[in-house]
C-alpha positions as a Markdown table, in Angstrom:
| # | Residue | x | y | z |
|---|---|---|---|---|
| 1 | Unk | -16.2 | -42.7 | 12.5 |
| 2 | Unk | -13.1 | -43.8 | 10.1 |
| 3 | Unk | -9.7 | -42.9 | 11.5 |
| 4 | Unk | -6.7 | -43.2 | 9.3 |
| 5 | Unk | -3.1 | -42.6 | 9.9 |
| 6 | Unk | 0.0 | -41.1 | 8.2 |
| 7 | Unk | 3.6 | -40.6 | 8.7 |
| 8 | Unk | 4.8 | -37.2 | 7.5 |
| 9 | Unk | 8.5 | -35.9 | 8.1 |
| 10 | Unk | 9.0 | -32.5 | 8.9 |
| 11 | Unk | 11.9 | -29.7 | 9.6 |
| 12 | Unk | 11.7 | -28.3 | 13.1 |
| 13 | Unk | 11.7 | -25.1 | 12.0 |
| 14 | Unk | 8.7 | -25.7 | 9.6 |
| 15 | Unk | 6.8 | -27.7 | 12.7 |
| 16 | Unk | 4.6 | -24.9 | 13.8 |
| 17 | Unk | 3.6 | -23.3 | 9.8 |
| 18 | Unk | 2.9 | -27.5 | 9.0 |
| 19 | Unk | 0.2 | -27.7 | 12.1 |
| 20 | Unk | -1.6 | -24.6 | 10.7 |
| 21 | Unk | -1.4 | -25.1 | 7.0 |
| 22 | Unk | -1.4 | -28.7 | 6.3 |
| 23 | Unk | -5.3 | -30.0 | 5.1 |
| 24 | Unk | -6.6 | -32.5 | 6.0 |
| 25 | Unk | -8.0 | -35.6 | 3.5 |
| 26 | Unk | -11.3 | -37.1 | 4.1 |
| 27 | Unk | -10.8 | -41.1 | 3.5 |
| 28 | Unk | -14.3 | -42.2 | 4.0 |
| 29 | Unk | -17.5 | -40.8 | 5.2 |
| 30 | Unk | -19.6 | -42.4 | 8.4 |
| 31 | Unk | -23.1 | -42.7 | 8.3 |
| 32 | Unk | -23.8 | -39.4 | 9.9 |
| 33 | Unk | -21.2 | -37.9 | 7.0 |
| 34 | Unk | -18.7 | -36.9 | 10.1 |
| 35 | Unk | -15.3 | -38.5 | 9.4 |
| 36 | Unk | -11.4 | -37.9 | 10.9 |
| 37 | Unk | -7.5 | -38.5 | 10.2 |
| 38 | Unk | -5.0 | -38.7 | 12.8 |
| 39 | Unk | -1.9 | -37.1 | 11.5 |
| 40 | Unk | 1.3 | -38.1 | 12.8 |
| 41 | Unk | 4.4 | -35.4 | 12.8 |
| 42 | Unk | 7.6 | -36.4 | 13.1 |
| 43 | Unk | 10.4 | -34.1 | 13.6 |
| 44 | Unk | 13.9 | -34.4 | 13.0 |
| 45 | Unk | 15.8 | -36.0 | 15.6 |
| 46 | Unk | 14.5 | -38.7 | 18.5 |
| 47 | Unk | 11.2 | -38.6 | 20.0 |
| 48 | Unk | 10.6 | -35.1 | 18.6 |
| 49 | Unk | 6.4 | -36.2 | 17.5 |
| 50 | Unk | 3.3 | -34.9 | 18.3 |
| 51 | Unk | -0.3 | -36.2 | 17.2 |
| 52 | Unk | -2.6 | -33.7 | 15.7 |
| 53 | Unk | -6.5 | -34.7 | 15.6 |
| 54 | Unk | -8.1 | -33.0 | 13.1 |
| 55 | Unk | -12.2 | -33.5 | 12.5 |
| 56 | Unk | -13.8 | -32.7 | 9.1 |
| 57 | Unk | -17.2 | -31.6 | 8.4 |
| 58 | Unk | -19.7 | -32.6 | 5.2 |
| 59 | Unk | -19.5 | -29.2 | 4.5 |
| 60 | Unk | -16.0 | -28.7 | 4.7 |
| 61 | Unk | -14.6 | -32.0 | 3.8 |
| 62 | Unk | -10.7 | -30.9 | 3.7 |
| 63 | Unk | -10.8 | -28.2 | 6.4 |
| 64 | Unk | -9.5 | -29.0 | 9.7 |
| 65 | Unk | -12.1 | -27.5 | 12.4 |
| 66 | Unk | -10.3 | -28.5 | 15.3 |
| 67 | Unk | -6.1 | -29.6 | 16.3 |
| 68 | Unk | -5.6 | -31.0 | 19.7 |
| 69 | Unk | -1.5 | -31.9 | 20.2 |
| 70 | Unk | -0.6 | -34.3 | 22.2 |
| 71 | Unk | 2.3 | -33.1 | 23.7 |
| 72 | Unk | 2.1 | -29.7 | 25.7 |
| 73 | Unk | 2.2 | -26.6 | 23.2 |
| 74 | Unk | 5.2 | -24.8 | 25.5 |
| 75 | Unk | 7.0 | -28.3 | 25.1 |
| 76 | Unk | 6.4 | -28.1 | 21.4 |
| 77 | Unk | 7.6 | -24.3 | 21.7 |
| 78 | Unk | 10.5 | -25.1 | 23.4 |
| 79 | Unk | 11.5 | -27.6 | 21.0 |
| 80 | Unk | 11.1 | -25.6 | 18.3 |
| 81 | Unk | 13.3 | -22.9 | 20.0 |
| 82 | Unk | 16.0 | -25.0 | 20.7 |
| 83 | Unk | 16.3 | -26.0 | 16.9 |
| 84 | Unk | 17.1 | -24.2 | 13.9 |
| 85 | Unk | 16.6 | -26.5 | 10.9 |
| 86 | Unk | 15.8 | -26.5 | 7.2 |
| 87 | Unk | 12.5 | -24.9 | 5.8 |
| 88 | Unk | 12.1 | -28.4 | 3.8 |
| 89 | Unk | 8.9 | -30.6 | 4.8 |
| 90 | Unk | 9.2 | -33.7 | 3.0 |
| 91 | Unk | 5.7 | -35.9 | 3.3 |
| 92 | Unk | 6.0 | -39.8 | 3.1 |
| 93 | Unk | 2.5 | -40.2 | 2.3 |
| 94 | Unk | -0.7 | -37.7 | 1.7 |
| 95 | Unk | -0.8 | -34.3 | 0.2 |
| 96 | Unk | 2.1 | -31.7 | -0.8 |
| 97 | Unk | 1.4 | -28.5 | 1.5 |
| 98 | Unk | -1.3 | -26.0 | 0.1 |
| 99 | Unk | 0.3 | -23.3 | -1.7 |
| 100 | Unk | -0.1 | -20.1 | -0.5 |
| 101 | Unk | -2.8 | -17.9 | -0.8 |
| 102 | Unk | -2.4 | -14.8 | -3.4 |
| 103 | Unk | -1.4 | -11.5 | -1.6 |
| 104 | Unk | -3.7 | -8.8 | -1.9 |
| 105 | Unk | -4.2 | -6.4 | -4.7 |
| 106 | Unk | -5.7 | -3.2 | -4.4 |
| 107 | Unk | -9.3 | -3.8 | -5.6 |
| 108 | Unk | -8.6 | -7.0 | -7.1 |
| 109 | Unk | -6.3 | -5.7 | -10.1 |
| 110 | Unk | -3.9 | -8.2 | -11.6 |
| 111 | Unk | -0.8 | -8.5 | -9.5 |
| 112 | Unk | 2.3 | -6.9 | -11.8 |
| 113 | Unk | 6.3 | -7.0 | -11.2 |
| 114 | Unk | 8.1 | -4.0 | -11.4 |
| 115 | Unk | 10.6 | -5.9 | -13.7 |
| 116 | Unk | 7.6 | -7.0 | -16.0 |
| 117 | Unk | 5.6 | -4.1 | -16.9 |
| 118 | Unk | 5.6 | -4.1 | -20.8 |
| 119 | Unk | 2.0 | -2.6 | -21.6 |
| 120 | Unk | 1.0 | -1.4 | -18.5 |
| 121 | Unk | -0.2 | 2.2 | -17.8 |
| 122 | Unk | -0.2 | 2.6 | -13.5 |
| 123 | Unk | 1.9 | 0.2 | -11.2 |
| 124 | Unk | 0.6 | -0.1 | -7.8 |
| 125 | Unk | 3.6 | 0.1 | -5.3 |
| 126 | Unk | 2.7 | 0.1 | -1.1 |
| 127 | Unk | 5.2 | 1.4 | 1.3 |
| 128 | Unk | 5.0 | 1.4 | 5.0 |
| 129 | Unk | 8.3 | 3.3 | 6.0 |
| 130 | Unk | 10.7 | 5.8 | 4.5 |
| 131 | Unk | 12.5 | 7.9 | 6.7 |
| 132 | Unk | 11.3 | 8.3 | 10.5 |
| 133 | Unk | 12.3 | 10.6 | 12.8 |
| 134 | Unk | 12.8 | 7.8 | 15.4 |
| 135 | Unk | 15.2 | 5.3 | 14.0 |
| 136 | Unk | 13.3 | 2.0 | 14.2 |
| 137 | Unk | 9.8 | 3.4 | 15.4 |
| 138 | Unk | 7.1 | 2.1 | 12.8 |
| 139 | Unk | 5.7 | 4.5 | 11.1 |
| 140 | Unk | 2.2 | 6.1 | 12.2 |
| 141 | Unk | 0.5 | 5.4 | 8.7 |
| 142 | Unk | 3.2 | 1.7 | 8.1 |
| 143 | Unk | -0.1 | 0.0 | 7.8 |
| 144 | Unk | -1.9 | 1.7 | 5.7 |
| 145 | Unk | -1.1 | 0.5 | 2.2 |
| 146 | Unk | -2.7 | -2.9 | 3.9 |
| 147 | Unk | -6.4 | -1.1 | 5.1 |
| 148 | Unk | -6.2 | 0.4 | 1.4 |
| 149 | Unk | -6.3 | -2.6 | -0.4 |
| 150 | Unk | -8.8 | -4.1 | 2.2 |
| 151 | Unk | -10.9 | -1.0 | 2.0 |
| 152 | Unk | -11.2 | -1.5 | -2.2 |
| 153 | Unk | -11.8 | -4.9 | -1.8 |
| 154 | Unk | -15.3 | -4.5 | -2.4 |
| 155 | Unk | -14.9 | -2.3 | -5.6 |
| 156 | Unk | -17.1 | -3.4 | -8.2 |
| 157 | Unk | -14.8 | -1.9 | -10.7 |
| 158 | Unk | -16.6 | -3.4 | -13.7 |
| 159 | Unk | -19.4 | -1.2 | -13.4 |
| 160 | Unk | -19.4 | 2.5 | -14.5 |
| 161 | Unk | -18.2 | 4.4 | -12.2 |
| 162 | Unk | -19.4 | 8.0 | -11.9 |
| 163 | Unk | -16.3 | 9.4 | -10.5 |
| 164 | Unk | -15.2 | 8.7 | -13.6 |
| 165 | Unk | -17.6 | 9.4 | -15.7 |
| 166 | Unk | -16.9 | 5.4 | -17.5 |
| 167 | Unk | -15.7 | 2.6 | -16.1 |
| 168 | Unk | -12.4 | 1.9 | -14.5 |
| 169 | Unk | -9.6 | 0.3 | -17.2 |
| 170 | Unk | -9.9 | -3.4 | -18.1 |
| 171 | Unk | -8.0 | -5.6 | -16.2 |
| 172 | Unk | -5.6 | -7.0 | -18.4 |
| 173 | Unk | -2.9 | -5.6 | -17.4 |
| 174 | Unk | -3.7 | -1.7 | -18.0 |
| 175 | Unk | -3.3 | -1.3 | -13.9 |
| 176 | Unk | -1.3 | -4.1 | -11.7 |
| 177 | Unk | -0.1 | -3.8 | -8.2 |
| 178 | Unk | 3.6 | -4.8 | -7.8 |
| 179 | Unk | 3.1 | -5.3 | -4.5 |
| 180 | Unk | 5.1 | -3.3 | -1.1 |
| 181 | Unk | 8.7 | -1.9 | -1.8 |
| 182 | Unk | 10.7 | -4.0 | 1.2 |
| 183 | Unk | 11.2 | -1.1 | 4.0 |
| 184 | Unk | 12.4 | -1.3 | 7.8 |
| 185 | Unk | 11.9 | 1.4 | 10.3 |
| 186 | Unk | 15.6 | 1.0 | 11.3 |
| 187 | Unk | 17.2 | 1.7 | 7.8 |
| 188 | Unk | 16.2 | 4.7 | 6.4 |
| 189 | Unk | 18.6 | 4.9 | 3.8 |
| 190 | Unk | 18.0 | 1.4 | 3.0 |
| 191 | Unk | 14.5 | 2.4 | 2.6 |
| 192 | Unk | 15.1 | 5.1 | 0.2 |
| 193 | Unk | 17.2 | 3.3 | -2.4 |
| 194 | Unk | 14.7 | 0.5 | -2.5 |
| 195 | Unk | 11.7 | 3.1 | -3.2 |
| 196 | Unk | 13.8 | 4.8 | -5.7 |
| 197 | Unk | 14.6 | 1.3 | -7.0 |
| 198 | Unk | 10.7 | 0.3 | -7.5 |
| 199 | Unk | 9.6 | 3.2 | -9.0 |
| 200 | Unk | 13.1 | 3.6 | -11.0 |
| 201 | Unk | 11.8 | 0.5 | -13.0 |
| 202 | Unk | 8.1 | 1.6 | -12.8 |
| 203 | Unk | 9.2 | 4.6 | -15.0 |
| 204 | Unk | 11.7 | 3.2 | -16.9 |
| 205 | Unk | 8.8 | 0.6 | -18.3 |
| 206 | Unk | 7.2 | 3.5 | -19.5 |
| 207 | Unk | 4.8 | 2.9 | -16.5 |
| 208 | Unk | 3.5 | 5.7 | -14.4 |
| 209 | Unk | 3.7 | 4.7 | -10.2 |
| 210 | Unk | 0.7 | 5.5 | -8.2 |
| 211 | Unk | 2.2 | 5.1 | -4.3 |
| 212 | Unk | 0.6 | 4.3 | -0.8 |
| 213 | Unk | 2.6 | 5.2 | 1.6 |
| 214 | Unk | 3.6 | 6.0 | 4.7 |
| 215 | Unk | 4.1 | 8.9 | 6.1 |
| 216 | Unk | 4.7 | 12.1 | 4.1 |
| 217 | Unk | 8.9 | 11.4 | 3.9 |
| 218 | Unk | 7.8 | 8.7 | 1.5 |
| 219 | Unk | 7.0 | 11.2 | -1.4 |
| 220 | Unk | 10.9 | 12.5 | -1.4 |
| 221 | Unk | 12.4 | 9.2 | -2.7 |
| 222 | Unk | 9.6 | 8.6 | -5.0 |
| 223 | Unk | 10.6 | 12.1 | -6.2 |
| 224 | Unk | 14.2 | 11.3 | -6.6 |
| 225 | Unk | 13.2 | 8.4 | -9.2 |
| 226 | Unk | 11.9 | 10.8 | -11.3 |
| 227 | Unk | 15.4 | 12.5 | -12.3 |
| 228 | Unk | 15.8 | 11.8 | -16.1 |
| 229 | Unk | 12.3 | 12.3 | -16.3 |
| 230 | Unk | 10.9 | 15.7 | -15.6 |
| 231 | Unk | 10.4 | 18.3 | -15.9 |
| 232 | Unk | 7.6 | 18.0 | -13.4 |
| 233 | Unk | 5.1 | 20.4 | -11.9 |
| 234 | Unk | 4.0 | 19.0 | -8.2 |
| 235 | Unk | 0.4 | 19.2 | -7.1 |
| 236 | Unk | -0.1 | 18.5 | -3.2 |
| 237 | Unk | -2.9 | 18.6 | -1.4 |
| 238 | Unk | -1.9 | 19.1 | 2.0 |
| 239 | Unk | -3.4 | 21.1 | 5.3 |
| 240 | Unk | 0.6 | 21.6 | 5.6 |
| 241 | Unk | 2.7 | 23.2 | 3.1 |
| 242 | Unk | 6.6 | 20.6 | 3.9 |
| 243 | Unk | 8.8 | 23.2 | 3.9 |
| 244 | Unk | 10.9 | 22.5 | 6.7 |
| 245 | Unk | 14.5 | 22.1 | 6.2 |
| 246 | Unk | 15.8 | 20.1 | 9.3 |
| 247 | Unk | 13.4 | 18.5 | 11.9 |
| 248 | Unk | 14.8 | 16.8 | 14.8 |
| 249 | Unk | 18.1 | 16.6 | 13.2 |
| 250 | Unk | 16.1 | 15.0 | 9.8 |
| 251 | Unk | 16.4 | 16.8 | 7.0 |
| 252 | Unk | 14.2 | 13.7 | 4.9 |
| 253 | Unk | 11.5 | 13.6 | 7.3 |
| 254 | Unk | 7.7 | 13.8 | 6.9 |
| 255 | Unk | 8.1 | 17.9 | 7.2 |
| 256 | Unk | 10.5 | 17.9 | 4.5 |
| 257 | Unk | 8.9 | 16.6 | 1.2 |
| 258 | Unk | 8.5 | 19.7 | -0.4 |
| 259 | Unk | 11.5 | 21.9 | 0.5 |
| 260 | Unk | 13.5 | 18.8 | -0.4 |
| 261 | Unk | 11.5 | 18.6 | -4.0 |
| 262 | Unk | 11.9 | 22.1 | -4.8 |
| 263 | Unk | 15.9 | 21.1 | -4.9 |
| 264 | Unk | 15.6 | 18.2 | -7.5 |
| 265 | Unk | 16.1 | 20.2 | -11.0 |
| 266 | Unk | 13.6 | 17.7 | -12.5 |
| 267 | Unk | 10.6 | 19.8 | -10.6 |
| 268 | Unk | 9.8 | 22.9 | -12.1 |
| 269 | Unk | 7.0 | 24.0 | -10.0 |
| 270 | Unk | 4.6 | 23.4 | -7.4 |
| 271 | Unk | 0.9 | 24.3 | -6.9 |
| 272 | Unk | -0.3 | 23.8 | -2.9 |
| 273 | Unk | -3.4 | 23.3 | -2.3 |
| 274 | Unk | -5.4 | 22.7 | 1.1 |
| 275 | Unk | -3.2 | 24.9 | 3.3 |
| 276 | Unk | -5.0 | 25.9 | 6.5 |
| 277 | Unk | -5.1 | 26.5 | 10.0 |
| 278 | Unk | -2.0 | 26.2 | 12.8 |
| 279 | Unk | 1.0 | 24.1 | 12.4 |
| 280 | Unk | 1.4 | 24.9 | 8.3 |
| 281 | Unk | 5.2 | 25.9 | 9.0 |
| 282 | Unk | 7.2 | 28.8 | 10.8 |
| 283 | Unk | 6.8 | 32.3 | 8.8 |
| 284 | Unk | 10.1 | 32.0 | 7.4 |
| 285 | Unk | 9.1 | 28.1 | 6.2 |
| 286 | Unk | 6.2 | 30.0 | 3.9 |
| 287 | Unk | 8.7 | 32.8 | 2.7 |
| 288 | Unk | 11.0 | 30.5 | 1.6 |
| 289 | Unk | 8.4 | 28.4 | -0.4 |
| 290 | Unk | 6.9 | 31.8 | -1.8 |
| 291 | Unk | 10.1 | 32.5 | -2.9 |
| 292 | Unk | 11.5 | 29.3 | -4.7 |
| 293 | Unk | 7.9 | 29.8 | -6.2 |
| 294 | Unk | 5.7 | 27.7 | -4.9 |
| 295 | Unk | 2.0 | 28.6 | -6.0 |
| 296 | Unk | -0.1 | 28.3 | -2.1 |
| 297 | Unk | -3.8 | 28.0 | -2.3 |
| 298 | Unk | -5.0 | 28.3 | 1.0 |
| 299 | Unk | -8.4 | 26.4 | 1.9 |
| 300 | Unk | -10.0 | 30.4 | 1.8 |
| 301 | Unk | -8.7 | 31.0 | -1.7 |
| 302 | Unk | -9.5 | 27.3 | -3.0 |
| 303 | Unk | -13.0 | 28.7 | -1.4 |
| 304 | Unk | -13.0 | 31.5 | -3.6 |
| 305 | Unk | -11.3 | 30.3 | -7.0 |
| 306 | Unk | -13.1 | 26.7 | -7.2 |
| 307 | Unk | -11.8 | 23.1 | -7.9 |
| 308 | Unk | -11.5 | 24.4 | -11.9 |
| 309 | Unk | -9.5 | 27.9 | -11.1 |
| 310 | Unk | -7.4 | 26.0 | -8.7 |
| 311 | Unk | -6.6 | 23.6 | -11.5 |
| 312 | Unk | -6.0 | 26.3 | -14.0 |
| 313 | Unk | -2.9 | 27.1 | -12.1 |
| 314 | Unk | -1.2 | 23.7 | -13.3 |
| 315 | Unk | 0.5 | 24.8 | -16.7 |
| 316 | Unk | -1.4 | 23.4 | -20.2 |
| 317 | Unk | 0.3 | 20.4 | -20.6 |
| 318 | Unk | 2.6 | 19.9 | -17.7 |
| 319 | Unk | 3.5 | 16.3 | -16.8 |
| 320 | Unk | 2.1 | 16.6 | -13.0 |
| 321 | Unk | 3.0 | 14.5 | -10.0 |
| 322 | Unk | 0.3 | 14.4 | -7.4 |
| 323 | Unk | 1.7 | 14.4 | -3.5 |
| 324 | Unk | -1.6 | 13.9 | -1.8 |
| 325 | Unk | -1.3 | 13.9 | 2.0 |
| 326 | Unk | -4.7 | 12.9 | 3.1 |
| 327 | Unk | -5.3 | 15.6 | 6.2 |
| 328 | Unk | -6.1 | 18.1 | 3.3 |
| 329 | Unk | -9.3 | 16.4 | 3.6 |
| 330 | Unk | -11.9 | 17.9 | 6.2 |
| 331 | Unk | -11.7 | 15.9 | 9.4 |
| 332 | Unk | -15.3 | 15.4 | 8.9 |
| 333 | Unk | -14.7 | 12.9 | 6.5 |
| 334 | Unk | -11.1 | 11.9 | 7.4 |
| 335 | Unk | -10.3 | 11.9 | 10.6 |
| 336 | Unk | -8.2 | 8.9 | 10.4 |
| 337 | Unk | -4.7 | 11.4 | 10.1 |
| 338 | Unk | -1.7 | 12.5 | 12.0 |
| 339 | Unk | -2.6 | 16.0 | 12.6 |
| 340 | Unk | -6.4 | 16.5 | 12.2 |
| 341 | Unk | -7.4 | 20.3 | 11.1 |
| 342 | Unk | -10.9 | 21.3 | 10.5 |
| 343 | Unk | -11.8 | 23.7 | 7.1 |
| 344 | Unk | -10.5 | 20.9 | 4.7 |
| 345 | Unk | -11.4 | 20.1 | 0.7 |
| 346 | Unk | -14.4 | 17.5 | 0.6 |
| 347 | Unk | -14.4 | 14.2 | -1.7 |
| 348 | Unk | -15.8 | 15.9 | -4.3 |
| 349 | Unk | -13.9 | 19.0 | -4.1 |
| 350 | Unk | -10.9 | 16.5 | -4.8 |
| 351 | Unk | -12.2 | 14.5 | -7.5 |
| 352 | Unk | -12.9 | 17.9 | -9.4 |
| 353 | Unk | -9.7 | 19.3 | -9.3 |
| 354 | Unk | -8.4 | 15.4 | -10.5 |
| 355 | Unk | -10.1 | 15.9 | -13.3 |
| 356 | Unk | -9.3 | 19.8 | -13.8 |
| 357 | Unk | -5.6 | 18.7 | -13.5 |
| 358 | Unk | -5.6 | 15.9 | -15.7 |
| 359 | Unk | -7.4 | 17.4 | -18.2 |
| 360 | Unk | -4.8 | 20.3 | -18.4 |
| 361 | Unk | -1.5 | 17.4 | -18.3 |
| 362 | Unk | -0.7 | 14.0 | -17.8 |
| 363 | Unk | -0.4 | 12.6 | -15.0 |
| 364 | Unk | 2.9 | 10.7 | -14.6 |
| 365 | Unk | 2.4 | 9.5 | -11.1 |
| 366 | Unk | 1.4 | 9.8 | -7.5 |
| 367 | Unk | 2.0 | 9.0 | -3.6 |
| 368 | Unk | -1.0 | 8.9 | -1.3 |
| 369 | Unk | -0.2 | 9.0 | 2.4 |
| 370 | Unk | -0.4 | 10.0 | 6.0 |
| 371 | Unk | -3.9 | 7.6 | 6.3 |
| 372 | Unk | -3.3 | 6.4 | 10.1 |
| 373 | Unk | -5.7 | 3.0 | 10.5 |
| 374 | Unk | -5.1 | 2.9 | 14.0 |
| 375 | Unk | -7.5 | 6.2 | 14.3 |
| 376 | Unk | -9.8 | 5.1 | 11.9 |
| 377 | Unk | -13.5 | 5.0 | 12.4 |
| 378 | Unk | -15.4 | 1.8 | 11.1 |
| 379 | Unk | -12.9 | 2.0 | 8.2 |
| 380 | Unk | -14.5 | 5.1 | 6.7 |
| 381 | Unk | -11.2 | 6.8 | 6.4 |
| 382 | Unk | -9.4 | 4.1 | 4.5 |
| 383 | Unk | -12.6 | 3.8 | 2.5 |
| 384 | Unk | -12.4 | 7.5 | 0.8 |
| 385 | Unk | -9.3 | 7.6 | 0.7 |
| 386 | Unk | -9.3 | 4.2 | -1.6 |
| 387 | Unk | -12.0 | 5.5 | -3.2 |
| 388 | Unk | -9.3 | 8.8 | -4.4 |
| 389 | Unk | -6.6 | 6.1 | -5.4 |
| 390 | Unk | -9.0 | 4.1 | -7.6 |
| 391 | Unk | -9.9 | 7.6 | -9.0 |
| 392 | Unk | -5.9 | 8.5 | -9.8 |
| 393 | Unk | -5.0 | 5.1 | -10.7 |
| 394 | Unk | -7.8 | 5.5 | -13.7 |
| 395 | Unk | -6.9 | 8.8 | -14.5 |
| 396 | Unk | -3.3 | 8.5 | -14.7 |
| 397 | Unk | -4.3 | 5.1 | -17.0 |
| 398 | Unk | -5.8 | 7.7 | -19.5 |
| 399 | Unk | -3.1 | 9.8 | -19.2 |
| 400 | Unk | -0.3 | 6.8 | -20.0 |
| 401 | Unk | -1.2 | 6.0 | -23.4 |
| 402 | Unk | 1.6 | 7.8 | -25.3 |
| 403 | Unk | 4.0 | 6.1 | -23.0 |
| 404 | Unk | 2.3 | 2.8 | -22.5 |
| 405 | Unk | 0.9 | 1.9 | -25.7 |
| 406 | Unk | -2.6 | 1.9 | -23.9 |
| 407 | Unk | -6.2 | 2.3 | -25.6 |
């Protein structure tokens, strides 16, 4: 066995991320093709070093399989704690640091900027929180934008895809994901500005924002964004028709999406479709929508008029925002939601009226939300619900060539 050894200077505060990240170089191989390096770390300041022993395999020649310290890892944790120093490692001798992985994209697309969007049709944004009823308390769907992406990590979306009828866009640069909007449970307003930031630039690139949220109070500064460019007609799918006005002293919370859209003057109408069972609002709640003139499908009516008449309602050539809360699916198939109700719309049911809608307008963006991992069931959930995204995300592609330049 060959042992080497290097010096390498480190911050404190970087001591913990360098033990973890650092690879390790294989200087020579023993007979039996086993080989190891002895890595010396010296933090800043006296008789601050531990020794890290790292083995690497034939098969993995720069992977460290194993890290013993030698000092105790609570006296390491303890010196780290008392210390608060640069984020600069500096390495006498060896490799620079690996760079960091790329983050996730939802199925793979190219990742976009919501600064840099010349040419693009649909910008990807994730976000976890808008406005909670709790100040500070995560959201219940904050991680779902991540089991999204992880859920369409296995799309194959070079082949033709029958949802589609063709295959998904090319992927230069027709469909990026920008990435999550920055959001914190404890700044609500905060989170609004930055979510009407993101998608401000998504639509000002000519760029159409297809959202995963979040909770259901995510949709209301996404909606916000759009002033300057309406008008708009909504179409939410929903077991719940949002009218509520003030809930638990919130008048911006996940109750509240659609009361609070049918005051931007931007939205010219709404068509509600999914509605069913307890829980759907307070009598006066479904006056007032009825009123403003909201169009409510109930899941009996969608029943009776089909995906197509239910999509006939959206007005020929309307630019259409799609709110899609994800318990207007059947339980059956979603069960991975807030508020579970049986009597839903199927998969199919929804990619019909997709295509009935976008073949009547254009669709100039959409939020998906309300998917709750934590109840998820062998990540079935996240799955269909990735699947409608990748659906939208093409959809709203064909639907963003006059503004994108697309083909």
């Amino acid at each position: 066995m060959v042992t080497a050894r290097r010096a390498v200077s480190v911050s404190a505060q970087s001591r913990a991320q360098w033990i973890a990240t650092q690879p390790t170089v294989n200087p020579a191989a023993s007979a039996t093709g086993t080989s190891s390096i002895t890595l010396i770390a010296v933090l800043a300041g006296p008789q601050e070093g531990a020794m890290l022993h790292c083995k690497t395999l034939p098969d993995h020649p720069r992977r460290c399989t194993a890290a013993f310290p030698a000092a105790p890892i609570s006296q390491m944790r303890r010196n780290l704690s008392r210390r608060r120093a640069s984020s600069t490692r500096t390495f006498a001798a060896g490799r620079p640091p690996m760079p960091a992985p790329p983050r996730p994209t939802f199925a793979g697309l190219p990742a976009g900027d919501p600064d840099r969007l010349a040419g693009t049709g649909v910008a990807i944004l994730g976000v976890a929180n808008a406005s909670p009823y709790e100040i500070g308390q995560e959201s219940h769907a904050a991680a779902a934008p991540a089991a999204l992406r992880a859920a369409s990590a296995s799309f194959a979306l070079s082949h033709l895809d029958f949802d589609l009828d063709g295959p998904f866009p090319a992927p230069d640069g027709g469909v990026v994901d920008c990435g999550d909007v920055a959001t914190d449970p404890s700044d609500p307003e905060g989170n609004r500005t930055r979510i009407r930031t993101a998608v401000g630039a998504v639509l000002a690139a000519g760029a159409a924002p297809l959202v995963l949220g979040g909770d259901d109070s995510v949709p209301i500064p996404v909606l916000q964004a759009y002033e300057g460019h309406g008008p708009l007609t909504i179409l939410q799918i929903d077991a719940h028709v949002d009218w509520g006005d003030v809930i638990r002293g919130n008048p911006l919370g996940y109750g509240s999406p659609m009361r609070r859209a049918s005051e931007m003057a931007w939205v010219a109408g709404m068509v509600q479709v999914g509605i069913r069972g307890l829980g759907s609002g307070t009598p006066d709640q479904i006056a007032d929508a009825r009123a403003w003139g909201s169009r409510l499908v109930t899941m009996r009516e969608f029943r009776r008029l089909g995906p197509d008449g239910v999509a006939a309602l959206v007005p020929e050539g309307a630019d259409v925002f799609l709110s899609i809360d994800v318990d207007g699916l059947d339980l059956a198939i979603m069960p991975a939601v807030n508020a579970p109700t049986p009597g839903g719309l199927f998969y199919q049911d929804v990619i019909e009226l997709l295509h009935g809608v976008a073949a009547r307008g254009r669709i100039r963006g959409a939020a998906l939300v309300e998917l709750v991992p934590d109840k998820d069931r062998d990540g079935l959930s996240a799955l269909t619900a990735a699947r409608l995204a990748s659906t939208v995300a093409a959809l709203m592609w064909r639907g963003a060539a006059p503004a994108a330049g697309v083909s």
